[in-house]
TORKOLMI-387077 format. One record per residue (C-alpha): residue number from 1; residue in one letter; x, y, z. Coordinates in steps of 0.1 Angstrom, whole numbers, plus 5000, padded with zeros to 4 digits. Example, Ala and Ser with C-alpha at 12.3 -4.5 7.8 and 13.67 -1.06 7.14 Angstrom:
! TORKOLMI-387077
{k = 1, r = a, X = 5123, Y = 4955, Z = 5078}
{k = 2, r = s, X = 5137, Y = 4989, Z = 5071}
! end
This chain:
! TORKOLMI-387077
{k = 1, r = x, X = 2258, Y = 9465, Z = 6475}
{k = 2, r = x, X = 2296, Y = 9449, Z = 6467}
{k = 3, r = x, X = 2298, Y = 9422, Z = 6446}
{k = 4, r = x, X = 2310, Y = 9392, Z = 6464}
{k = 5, r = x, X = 2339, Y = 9377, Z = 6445}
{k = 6, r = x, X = 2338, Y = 9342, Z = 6430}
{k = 7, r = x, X = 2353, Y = 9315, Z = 6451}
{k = 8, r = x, X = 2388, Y = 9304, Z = 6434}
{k = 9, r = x, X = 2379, Y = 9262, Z = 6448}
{k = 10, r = x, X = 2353, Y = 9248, Z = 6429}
{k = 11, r = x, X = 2349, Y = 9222, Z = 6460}
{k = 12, r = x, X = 2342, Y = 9255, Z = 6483}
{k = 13, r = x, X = 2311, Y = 9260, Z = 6459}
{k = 14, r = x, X = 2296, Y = 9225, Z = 6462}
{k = 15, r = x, X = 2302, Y = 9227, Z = 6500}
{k = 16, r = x, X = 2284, Y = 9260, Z = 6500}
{k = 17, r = x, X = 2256, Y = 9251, Z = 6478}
{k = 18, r = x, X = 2250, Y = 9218, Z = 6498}
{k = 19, r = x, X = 2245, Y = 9242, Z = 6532}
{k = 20, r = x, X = 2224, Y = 9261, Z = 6513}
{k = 21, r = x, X = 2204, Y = 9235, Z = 6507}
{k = 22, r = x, X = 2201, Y = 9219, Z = 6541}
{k = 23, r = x, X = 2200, Y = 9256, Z = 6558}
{k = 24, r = x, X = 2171, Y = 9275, Z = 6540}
{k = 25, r = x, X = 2144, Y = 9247, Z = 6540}
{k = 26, r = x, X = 2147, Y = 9245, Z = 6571}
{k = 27, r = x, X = 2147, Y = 9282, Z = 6580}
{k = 28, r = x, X = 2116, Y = 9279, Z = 6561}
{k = 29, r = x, X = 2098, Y = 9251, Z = 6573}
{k = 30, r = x, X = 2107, Y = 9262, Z = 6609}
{k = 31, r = x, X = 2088, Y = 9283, Z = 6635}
{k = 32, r = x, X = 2066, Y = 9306, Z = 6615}
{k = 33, r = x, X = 2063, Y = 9328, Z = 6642}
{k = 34, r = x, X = 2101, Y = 9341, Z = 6632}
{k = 35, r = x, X = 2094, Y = 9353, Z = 6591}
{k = 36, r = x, X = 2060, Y = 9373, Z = 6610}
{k = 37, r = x, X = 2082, Y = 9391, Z = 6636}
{k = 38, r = x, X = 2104, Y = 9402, Z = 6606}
{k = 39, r = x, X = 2073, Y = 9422, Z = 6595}
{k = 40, r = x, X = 2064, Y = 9432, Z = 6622}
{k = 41, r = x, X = 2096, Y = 9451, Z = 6626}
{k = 42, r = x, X = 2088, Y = 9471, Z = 6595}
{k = 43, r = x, X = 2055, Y = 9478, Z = 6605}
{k = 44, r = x, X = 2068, Y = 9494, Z = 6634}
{k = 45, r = x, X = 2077, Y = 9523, Z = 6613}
{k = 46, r = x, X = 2036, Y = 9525, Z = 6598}
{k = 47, r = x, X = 2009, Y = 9543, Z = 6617}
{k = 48, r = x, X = 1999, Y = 9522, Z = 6641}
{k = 49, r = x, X = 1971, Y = 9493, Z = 6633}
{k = 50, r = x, X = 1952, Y = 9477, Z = 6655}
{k = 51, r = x, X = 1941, Y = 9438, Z = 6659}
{k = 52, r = x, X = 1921, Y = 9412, Z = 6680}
{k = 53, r = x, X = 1942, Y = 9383, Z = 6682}
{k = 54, r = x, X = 1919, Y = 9352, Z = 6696}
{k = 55, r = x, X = 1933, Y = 9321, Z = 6710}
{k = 56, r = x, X = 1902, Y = 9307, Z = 6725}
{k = 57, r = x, X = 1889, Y = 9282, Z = 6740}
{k = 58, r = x, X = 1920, Y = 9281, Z = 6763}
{k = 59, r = x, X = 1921, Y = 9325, Z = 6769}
{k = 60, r = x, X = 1900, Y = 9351, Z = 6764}
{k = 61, r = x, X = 1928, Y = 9371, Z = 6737}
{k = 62, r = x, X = 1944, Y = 9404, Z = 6732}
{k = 63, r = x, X = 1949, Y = 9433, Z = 6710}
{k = 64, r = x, X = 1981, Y = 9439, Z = 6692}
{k = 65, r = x, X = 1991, Y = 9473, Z = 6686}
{k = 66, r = x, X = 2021, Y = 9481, Z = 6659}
{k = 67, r = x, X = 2035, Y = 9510, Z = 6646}
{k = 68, r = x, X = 2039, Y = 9548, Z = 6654}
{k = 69, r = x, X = 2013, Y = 9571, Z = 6669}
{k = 70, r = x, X = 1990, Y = 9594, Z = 6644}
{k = 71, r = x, X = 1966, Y = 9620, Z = 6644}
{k = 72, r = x, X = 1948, Y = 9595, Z = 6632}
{k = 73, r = x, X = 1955, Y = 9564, Z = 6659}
{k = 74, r = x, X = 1927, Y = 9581, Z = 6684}
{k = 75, r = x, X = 1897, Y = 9575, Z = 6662}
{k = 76, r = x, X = 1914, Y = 9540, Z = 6643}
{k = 77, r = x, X = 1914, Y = 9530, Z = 6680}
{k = 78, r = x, X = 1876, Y = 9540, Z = 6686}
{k = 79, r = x, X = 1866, Y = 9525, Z = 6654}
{k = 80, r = x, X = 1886, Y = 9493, Z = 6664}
{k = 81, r = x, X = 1867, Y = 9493, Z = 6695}
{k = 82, r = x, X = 1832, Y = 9494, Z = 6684}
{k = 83, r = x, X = 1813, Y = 9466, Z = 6694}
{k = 84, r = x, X = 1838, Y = 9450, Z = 6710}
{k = 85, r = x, X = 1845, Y = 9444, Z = 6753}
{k = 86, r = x, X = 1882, Y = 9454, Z = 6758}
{k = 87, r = x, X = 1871, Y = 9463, Z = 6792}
{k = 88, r = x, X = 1904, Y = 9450, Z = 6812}
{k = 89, r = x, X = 1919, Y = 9437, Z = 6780}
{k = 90, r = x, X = 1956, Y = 9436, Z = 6776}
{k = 91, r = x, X = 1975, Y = 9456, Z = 6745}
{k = 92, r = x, X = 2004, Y = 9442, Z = 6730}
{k = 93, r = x, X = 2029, Y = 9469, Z = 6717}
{k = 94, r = x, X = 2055, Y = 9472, Z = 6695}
{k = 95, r = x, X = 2060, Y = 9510, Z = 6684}
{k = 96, r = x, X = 2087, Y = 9535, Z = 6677}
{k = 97, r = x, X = 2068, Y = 9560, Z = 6689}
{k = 98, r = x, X = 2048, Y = 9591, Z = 6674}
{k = 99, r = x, X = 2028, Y = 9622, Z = 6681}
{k = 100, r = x, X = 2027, Y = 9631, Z = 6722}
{k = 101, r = x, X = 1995, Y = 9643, Z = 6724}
{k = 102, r = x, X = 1976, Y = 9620, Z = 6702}
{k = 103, r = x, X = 1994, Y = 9591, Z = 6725}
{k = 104, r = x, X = 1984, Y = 9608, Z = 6753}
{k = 105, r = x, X = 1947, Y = 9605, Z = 6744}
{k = 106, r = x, X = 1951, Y = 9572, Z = 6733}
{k = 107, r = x, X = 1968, Y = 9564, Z = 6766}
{k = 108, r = x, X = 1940, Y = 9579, Z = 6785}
{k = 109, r = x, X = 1913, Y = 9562, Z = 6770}
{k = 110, r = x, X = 1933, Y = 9526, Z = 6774}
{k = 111, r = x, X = 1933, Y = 9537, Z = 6808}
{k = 112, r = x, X = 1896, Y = 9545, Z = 6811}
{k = 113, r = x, X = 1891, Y = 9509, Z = 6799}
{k = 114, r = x, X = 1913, Y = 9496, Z = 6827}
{k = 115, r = x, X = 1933, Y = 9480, Z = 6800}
{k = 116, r = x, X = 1965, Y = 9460, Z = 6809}
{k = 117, r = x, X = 2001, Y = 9465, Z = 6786}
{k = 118, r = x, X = 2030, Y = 9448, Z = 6779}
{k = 119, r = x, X = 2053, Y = 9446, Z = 6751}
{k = 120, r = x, X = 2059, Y = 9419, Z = 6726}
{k = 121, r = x, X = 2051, Y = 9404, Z = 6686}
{k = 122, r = x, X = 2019, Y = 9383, Z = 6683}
{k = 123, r = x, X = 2024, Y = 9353, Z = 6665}
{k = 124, r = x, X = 2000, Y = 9325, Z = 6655}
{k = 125, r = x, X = 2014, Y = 9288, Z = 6661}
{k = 126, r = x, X = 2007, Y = 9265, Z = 6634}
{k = 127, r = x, X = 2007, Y = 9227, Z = 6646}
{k = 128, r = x, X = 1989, Y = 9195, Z = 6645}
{k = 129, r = x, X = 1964, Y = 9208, Z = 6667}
{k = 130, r = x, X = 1957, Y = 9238, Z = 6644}
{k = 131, r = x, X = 1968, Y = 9275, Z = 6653}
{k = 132, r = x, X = 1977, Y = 9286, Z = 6685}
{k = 133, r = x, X = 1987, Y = 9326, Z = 6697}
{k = 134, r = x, X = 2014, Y = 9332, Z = 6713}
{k = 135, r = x, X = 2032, Y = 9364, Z = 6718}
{k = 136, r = x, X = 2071, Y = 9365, Z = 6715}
{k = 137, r = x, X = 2094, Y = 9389, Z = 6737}
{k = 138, r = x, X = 2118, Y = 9402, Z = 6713}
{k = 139, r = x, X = 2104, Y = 9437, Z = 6703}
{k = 140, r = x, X = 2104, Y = 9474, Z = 6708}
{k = 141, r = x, X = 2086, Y = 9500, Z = 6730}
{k = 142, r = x, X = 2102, Y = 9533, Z = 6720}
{k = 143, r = x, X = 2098, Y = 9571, Z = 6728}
{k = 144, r = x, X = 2056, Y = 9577, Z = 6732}
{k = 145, r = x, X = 2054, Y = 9542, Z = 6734}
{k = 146, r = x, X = 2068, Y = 9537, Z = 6765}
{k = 147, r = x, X = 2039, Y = 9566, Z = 6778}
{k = 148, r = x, X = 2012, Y = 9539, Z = 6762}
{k = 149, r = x, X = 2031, Y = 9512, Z = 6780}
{k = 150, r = x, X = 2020, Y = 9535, Z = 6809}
{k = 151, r = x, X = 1984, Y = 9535, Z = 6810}
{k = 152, r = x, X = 1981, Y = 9502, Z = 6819}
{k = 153, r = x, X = 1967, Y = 9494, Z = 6848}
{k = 154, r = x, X = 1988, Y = 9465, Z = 6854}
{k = 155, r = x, X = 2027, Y = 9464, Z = 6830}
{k = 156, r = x, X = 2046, Y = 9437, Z = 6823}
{k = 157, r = x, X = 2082, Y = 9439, Z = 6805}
{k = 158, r = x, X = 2096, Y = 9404, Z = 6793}
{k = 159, r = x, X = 2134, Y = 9406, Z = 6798}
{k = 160, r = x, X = 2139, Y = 9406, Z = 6757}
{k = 161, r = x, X = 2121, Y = 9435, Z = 6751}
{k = 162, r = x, X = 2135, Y = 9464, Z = 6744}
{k = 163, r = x, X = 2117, Y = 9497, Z = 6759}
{k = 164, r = x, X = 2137, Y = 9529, Z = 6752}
{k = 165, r = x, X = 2132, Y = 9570, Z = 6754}
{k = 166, r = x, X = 2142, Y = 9604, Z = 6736}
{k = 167, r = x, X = 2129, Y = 9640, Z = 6741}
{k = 168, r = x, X = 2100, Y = 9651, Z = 6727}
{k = 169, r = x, X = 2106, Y = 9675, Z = 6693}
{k = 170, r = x, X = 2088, Y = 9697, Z = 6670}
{k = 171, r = x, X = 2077, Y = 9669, Z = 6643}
{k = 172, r = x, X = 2089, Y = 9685, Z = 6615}
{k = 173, r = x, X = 2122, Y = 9691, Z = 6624}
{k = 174, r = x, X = 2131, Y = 9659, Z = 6649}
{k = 175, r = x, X = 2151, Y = 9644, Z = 6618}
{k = 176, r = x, X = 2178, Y = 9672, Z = 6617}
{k = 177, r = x, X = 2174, Y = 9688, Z = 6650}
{k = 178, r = x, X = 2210, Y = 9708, Z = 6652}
{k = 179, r = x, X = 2201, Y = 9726, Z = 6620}
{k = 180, r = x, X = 2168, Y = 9736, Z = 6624}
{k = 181, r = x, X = 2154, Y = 9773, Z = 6638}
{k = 182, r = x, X = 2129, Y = 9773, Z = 6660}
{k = 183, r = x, X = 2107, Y = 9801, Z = 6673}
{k = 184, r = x, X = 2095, Y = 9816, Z = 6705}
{k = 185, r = x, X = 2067, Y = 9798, Z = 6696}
{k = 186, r = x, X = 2079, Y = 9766, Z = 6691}
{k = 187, r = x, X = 2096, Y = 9771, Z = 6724}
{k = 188, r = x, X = 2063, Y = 9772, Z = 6735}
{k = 189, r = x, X = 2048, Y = 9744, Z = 6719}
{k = 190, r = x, X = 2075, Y = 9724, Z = 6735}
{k = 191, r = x, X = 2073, Y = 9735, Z = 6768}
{k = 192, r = x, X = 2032, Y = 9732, Z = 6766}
{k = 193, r = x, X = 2034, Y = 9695, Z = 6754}
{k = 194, r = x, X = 2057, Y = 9688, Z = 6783}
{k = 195, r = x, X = 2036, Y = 9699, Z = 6808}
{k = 196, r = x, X = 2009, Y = 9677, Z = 6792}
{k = 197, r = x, X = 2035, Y = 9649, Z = 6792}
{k = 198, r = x, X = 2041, Y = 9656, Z = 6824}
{k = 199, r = x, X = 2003, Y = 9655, Z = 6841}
{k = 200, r = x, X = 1998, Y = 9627, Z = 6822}
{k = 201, r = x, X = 2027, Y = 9608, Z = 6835}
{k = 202, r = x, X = 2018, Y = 9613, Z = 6871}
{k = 203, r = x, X = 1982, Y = 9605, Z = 6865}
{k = 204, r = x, X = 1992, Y = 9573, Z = 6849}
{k = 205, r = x, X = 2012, Y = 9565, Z = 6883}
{k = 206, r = x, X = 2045, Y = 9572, Z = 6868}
{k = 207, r = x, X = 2074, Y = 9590, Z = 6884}
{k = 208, r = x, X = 2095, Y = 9617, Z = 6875}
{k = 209, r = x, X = 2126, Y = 9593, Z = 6868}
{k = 210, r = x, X = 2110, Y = 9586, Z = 6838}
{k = 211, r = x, X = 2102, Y = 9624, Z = 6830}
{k = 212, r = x, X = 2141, Y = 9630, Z = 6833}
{k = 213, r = x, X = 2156, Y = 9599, Z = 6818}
{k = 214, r = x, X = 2133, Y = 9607, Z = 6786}
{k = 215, r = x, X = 2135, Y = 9645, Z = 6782}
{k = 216, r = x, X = 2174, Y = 9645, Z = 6790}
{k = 217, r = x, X = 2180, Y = 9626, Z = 6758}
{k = 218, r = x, X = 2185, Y = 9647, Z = 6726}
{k = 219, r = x, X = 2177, Y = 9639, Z = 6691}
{k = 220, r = x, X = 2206, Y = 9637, Z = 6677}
{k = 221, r = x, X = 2215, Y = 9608, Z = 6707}
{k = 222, r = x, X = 2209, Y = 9573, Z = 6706}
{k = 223, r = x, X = 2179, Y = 9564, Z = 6722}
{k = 224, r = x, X = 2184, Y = 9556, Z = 6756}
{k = 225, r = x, X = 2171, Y = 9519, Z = 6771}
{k = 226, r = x, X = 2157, Y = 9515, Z = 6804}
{k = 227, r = x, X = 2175, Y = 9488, Z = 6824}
{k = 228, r = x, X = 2156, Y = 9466, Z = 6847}
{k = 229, r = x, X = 2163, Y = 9486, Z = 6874}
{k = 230, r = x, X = 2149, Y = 9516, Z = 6854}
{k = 231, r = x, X = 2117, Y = 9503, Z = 6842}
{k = 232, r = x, X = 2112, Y = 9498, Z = 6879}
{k = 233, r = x, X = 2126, Y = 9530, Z = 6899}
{k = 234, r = x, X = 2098, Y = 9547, Z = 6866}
{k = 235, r = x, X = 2073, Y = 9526, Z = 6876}
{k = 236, r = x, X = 2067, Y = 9514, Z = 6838}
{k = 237, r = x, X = 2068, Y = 9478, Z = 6856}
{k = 238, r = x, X = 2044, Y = 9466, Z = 6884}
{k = 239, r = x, X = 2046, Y = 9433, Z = 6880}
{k = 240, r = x, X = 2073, Y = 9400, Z = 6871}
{k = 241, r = x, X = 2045, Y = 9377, Z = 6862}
{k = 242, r = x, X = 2034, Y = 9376, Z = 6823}
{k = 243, r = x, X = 2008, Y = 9362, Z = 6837}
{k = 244, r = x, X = 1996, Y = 9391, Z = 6855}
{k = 245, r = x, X = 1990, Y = 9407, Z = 6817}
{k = 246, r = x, X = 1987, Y = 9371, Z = 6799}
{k = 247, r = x, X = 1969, Y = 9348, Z = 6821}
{k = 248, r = x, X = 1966, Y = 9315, Z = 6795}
{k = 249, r = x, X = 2009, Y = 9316, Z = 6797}
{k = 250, r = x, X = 2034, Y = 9310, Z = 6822}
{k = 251, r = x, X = 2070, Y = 9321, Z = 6822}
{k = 252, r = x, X = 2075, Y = 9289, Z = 6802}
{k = 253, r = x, X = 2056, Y = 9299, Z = 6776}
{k = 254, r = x, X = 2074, Y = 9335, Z = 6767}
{k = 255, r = x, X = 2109, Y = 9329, Z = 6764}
{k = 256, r = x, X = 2130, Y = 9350, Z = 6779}
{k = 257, r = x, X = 2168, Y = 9365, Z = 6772}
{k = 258, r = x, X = 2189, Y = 9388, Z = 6791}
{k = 259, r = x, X = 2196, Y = 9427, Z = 6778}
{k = 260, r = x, X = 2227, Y = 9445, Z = 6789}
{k = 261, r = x, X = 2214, Y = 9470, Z = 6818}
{k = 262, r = x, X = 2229, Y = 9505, Z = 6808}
{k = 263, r = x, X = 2239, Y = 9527, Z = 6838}
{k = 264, r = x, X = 2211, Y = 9555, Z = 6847}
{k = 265, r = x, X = 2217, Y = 9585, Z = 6830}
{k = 266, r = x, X = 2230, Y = 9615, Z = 6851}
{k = 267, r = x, X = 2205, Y = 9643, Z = 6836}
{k = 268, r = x, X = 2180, Y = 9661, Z = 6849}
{k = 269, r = x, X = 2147, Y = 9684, Z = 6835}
{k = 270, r = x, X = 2133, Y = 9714, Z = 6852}
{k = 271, r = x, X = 2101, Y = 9714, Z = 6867}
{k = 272, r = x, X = 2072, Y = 9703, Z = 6844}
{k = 273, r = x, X = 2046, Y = 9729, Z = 6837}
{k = 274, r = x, X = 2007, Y = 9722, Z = 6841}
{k = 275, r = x, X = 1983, Y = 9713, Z = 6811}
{k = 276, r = x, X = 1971, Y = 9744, Z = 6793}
{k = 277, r = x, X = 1932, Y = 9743, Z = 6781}
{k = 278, r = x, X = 1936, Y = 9761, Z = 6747}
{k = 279, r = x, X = 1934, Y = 9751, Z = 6712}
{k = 280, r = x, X = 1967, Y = 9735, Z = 6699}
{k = 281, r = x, X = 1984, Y = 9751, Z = 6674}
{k = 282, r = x, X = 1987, Y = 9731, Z = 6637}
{k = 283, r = x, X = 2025, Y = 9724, Z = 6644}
{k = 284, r = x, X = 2031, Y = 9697, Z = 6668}
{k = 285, r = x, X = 2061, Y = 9675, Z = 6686}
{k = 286, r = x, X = 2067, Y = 9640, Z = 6687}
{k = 287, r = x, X = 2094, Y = 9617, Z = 6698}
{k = 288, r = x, X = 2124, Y = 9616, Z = 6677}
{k = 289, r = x, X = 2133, Y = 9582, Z = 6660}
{k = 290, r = x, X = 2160, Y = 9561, Z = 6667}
{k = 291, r = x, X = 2193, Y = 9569, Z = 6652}
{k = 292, r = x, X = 2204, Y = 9536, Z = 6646}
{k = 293, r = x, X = 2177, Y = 9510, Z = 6628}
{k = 294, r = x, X = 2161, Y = 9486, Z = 6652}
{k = 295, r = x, X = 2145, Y = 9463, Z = 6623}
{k = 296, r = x, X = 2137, Y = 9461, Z = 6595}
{k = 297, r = x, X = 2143, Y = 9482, Z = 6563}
{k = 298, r = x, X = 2112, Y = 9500, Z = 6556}
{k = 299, r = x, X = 2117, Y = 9538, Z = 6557}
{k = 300, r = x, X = 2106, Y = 9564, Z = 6587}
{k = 301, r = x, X = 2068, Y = 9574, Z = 6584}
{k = 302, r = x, X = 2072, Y = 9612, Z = 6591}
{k = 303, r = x, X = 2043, Y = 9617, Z = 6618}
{k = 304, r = x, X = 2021, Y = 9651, Z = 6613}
{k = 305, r = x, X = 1992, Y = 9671, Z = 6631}
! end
């Protein structure tokens, strides 16, 4: 980190100082919703965690899901849902991603619930009436995510949000991809998983625009994000009302901003090959993370079988 050099005015100091003083209490006493989305962003890059976030009497609540994908995430869920009715809940992601085939399973059993999806930060709402939820746009759906964002049976996508996708790697080897050797039998792995991807997709009521915007996207590329017009032609959105996903709020209540729509990407995949009953083999894939940071400063969580 450079050393910033000493300001020659001593006048420059005071004035500096003084802001100081007015800017950070304020940052601090402001919305507390902001300093939790900061975490948030770092927990992103955990394995994922699961919570219940109540905001009775006024709605019946949700479950926020942050962080990447596990061998683990399956069960976690399982255990989170013991005891609990999250028939027709809605999940609230923010992920960058993880292991394919333990999202798929995860993704399947959401949809077995008849779970609803959307993306977003919960934050709890202190105020002179006490604490209120609230969920706020600004957050990120990436790689597997966006195949949990899937399973819902009914998806919404504030305008904030950001939901983007990669191709799907081995896992040990998606940080240096152009260096790596691979086997026949990694081929295969990868070809195997995305026929699984693929069934899955189509089950899920996807399309195969989504297929080929995600799986024409290398590693070693920026992660690609979905315009508007995207997130429709892949059917990852079925509906404009948050209320659809969040009945207790209106559009008033989730603020929204606008994201620069990126121009569909010209690629294209082969034909995707059926799901394979056989035992999978200890190596894996997942989806590659993003090259460029997309919050916070906590490192990559290498995701393994």
């Amino acid at each position: 980190m450079r050393l910033v050099k000493s300001l020659r005015s001593g006048g420059w100091a005071l004035i500096c100082a003084a802001a100081l003083c007015i800017i950070l209490p304020a940052m601090m006493a402001g919305d507390g919703g902001r300093a939790h989305a900061g975490v948030t962003l770092e927990e992103r890059k955990l394995p994922m965690k699961f919570n219940w976030v109540a905001c009775q009497p006024d709605c019946r609540g949700w479950v926020s899901a942050v962080g990447i994908v596990t061998a683990d995430s399956p069960k976690d869920f399982d255990d989170f849902a013991l005891g609990r009715q999250l028939g027709g809940a809605t999940i609230v992601l923010d992920s960058s991603g993880g292991s394919v085939n333990d999202s798929i399973a995860l993704g399947r059993r959401w949809r077995s619930l008849g779970m609803l999806t959307t993306v977003g930060t919960s934050i709890q709402n202190r105020s002179a009436q006490g604490e209120r939820a609230s969920v706020a746009p600004e957050a990120y759906c990436e790689s597997m995510c966006v195949f949990l964002l899937l399973s819902g049976k009914a998806r919404y996508v504030p305008e904030a949000a950001h939901v983007r996708v990669h191709q799907i790697w081995m896992g040990d080897r998606a940080d240096d991809a152009r260096a790596a050797s691979y086997s026949a039998q990694d081929l295969m792995i990868v070809e195997r998983d995305i026929g699984r991807l693929a069934k899955y997709t189509f089950d899920m009521g996807g399309t195969g625009d989504l297929l080929s915007l995600s799986l024409s996207v290398p590693p070693w590329e920026d992660l690609h994000e979905l315009s508007r017009a995207e997130l429709r032609l892949t059917n990852l959105v079925t509906t404009d009302a948050v209320a659809a996903v969040l009945p207790q709020m209106d559009g008033s209540a989730v603020p929204m901003a606008e994201v620069t729509a990126k121009p569909v990407q010209d690629r294209f995949v082969s034909s995707a090959i059926d799901e394979e009953a056989h035992p999978q083999p200890a190596k894996s894939t997942k989806t590659a993370e993003a090259m460029v940071p997309t919050g916070g400063v906590a490192a990559t969580v290498p995701v393994q079988k």
